[in-house]
N, C-alpha and C positions, 0 to 999 in steps of 0.2 A: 477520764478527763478528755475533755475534746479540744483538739490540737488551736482552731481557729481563734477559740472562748479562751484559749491560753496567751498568744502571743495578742490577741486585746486587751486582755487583762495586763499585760506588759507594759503595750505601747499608750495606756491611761494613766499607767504609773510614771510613766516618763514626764507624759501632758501635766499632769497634775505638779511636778517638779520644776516644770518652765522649759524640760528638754523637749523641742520640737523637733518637725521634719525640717530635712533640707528644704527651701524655697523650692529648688529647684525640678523637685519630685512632687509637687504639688502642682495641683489645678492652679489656672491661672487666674483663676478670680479671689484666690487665696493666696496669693502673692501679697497684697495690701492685708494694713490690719482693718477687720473687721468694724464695721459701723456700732456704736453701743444704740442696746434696746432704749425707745423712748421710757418707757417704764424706769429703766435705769437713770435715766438723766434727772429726772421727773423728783427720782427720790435723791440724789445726790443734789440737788438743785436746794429742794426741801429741807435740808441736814444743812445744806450751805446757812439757809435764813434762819433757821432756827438757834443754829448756833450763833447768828451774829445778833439776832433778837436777844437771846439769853446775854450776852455781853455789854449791849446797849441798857436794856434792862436792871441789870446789876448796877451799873454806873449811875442810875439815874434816880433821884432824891426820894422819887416815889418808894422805890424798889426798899429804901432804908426806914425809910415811915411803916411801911407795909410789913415789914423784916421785923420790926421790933414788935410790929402786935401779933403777928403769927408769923413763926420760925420755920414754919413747913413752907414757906411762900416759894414759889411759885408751886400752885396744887395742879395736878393734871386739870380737873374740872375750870380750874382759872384760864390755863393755857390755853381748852377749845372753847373758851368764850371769847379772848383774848383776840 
């Protein structure tokens, strides 16, 4: 075992549980929390409409017309046409 690859493997396990470093032992551009990746936004953004699509969707007379001739409705292929 190599000593280094040990106490990383450690302090991952910590990170990974939400136990961090003190502020105060870190760089200081790590003092603030970190900016989220645009990629990230991009898909919680996309999850945001979709989910409120699907809700709007159901409520709507269509959705019940549509519902009754095929019970699989909404199909993936309807969605990316949609």
């Amino acid at each position: 075992d190599f000593e280094p690859n040990d106490r990383a493997d450690k302090e991952a396990k910590k990170a990974a549980q939400g136990l961090s470093s003190d502020a105060k032992s870190l760089p200081q551009f790590l003092h603030k929390k970190l900016p989220a990746s645009v990629s990230a936004l991009r898909q919680n953004f996309n999850n945001h409409l979709l989910k409120r699509w699907k809700r709007r969707w159901k409520s709507s007379p269509c959705f019940k017309l549509h519902r009754s001739i095929d019970n699989s409705a909404p199909s993936k292929k309807f969605m990316r046409l949609t």
